[in-house]
C-alpha positions as CSV (number, residue, x, y, z in Angstrom):
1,X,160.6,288.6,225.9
2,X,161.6,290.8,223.0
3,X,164.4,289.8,220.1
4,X,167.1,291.8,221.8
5,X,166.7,290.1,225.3
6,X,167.5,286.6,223.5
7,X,170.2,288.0,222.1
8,X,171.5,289.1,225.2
9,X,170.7,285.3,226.6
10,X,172.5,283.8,223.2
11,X,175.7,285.8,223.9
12,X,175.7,285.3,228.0
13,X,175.6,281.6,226.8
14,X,177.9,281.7,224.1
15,X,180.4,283.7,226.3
16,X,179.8,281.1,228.9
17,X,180.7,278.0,226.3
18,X,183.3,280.4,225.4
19,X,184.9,280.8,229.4
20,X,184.2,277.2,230.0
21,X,186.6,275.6,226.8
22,X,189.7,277.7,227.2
23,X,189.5,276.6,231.1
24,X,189.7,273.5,229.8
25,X,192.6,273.8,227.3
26,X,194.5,275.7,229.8
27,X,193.9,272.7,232.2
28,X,195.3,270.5,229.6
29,X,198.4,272.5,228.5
30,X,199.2,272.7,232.6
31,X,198.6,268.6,232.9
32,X,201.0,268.4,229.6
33,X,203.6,270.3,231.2
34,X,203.3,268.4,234.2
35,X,203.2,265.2,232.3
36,X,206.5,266.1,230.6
37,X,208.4,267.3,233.5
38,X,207.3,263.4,235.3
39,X,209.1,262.0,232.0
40,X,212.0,263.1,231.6
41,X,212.4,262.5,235.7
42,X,211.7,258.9,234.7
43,X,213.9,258.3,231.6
44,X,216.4,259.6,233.6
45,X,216.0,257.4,236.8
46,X,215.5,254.3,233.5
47,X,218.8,255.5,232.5
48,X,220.3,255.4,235.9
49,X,218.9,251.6,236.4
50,X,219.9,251.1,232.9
51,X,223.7,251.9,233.6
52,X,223.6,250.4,237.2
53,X,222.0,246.9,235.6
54,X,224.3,246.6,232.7
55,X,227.3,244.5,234.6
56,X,225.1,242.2,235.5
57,X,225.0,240.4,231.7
58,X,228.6,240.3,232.6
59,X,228.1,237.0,234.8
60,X,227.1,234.5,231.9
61,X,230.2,235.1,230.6
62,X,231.9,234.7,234.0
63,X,230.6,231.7,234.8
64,X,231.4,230.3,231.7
65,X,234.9,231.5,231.8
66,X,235.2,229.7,235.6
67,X,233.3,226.1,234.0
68,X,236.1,226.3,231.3
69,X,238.5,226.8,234.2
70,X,237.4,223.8,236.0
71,X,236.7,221.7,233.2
72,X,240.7,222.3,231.9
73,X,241.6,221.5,235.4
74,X,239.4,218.2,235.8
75,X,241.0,217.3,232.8
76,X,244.3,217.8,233.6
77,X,244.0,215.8,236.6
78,X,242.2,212.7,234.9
79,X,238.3,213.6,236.4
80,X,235.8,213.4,233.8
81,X,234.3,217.1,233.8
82,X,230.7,218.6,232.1
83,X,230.9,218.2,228.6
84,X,231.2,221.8,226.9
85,X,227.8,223.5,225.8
86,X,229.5,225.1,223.0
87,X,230.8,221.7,221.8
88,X,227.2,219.9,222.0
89,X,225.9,223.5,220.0
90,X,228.5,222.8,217.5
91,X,227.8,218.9,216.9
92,X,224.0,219.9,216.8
93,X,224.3,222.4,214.6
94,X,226.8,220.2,212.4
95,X,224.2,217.4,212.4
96,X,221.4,219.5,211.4
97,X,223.6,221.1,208.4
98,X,223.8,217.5,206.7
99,X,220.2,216.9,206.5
């Protein structure tokens, strides 16, 4: 084979390398876009949990409002109710402050 037919041969591969790598990156730019679009559907159905989740902190506070409620009431009546957790926090925490 003479110099100019593996030239030829050098530049058929070379385009083929060529051909074969910006296939590739136009593959990945097409998953990327795809990628992104699944994204921001998902933040936005987070979002939507997010918001449709949130009143459920509210209950600890509720039930806490409706033990105070009972406990006044117990002890308006002359029952012996649940002790407060906020009053055993506060004696802990005043015990561990002296030491």
């Amino acid at each position: 084979m003479s110099t100019t037919a593996w030239w030829i041969v050098g530049y058929v591969i070379g385009g083929a390398v060529v051909l074969i790598a910006a296939t590739l990156l136009i593959v990945i730019n097409l998953l990327a876009r795809r990628i992104v679009t699944q994204t921001a559907e998902i933040t936005l159905a987070l979002d939507g949990a997010m918001r449709n989740t949130n009143p459920l902190f509210d209950i600890g506070m509720v039930n806490h409002g409706f033990e105070s409620i009972t406990r006044g009431l117990k002890n308006s009546s002359g029952e012996e109710g649940d002790e407060d957790e906020r009053r055993v926090l506060q004696r802990l925490v005043s015990v561990l402050g002296r030491r």
